[in-house]
N, C-alpha and C positions, 0 to 999 in steps of 0.2 A: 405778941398776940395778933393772929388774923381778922379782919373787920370783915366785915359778912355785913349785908342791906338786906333789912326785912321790909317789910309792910310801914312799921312807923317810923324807917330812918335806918341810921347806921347802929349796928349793935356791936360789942366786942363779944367774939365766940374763938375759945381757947381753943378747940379741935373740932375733928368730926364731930357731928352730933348723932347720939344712940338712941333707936328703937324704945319708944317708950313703953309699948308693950312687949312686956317678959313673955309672954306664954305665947311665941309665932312656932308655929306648926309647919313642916313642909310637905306632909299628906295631906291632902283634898278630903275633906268628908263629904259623907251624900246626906244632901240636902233632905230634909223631912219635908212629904210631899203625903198627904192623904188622897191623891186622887187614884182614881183607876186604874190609867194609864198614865206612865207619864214619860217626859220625855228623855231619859235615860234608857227606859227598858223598851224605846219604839226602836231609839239608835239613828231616829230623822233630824235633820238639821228643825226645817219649821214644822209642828207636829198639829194635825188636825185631829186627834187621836181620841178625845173631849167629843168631838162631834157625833162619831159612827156610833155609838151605844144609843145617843139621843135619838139618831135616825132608824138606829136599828129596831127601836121598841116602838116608833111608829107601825111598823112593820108587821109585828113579830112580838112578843112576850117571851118565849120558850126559848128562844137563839141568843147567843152570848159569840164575841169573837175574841178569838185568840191575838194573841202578842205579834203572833209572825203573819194575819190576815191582818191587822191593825200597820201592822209596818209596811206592808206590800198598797193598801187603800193611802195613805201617808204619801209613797213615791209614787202610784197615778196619779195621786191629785195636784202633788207637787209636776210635776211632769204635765200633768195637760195646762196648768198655770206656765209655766213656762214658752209653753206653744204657743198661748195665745197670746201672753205677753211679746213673745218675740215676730209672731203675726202681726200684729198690729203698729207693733217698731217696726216693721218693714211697710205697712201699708201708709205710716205719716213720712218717712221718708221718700216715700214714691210721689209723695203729695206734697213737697218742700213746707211741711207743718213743724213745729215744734212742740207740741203736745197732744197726748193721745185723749180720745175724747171718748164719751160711750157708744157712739157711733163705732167708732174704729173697732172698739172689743167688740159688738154684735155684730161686725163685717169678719173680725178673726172666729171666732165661734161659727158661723154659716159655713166659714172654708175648712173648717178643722172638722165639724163633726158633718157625720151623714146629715141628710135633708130631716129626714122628721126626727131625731134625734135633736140637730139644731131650733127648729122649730118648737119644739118639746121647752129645750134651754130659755128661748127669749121667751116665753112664752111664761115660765116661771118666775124669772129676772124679772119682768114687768110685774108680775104680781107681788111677787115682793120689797121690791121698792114702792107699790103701790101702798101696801102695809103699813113700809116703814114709815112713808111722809103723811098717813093719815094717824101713825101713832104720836107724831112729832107735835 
């Protein structure tokens, strides 16, 4: 007999040890999800998909977005987070910094978007941090 060390010590264990659960499956099922979108049928790694309907009925009441306008919103958004994240990794390293600060992201955001368009940006950012630390 082989000695195998658990957790409390030495134990004698006569062979492999077996799957204690009988019923392992080797098909994937899909998950029960009641939401709208989700993120299977976006097909995005990180899906913001939850968000655009909340925004859209800001908006609008009457408009509804499709699966493949939800996936396309999904990879801009992913994609201009990447810009600025990788803006701003370029602008601590010009700076011999080791951490990016909210400075650095409103300096990457000015250089990535047009002028009032950015301006528009921080200009929102402030107010909703403004929000958030007055709901806190």
């Amino acid at each position: 007999m082989s000695k195998r060390r658990s957790h409390m010590g030495f134990s004698e264990n006569p062979g492999p040890q077996k799957h204690k659960k009988a019923n392992l499956t080797t098909e994937k099922q899909k998950p029960v999800c009641r939401r709208r979108y989700r993120y299977s049928e976006t097909g995005c790694e990180t899906s913001y998909a939850r968000y655009f309907p909340h925004l859209l009925k800001k908006c609008t009441h009457e408009l509804e977005l499709s699966k493949r306008v939800v996936c396309l919103l999904d990879s801009f958004v992913n994609d201009m987070f990447e810009r600025i994240a990788s803006e701003a990794s370029q602008l601590i390293q010009k700076t011999n910094r080791s951490s990016i600060t909210s400075r650095d992201i409103q300096t990457a955001v000015c250089l990535l978007l047009p002028e009032k368009l950015g301006k528009e940006a921080m200009m929102q950012a402030t107010k909703a941090l403004l929000r958030y630390f007055e709901n806190e």
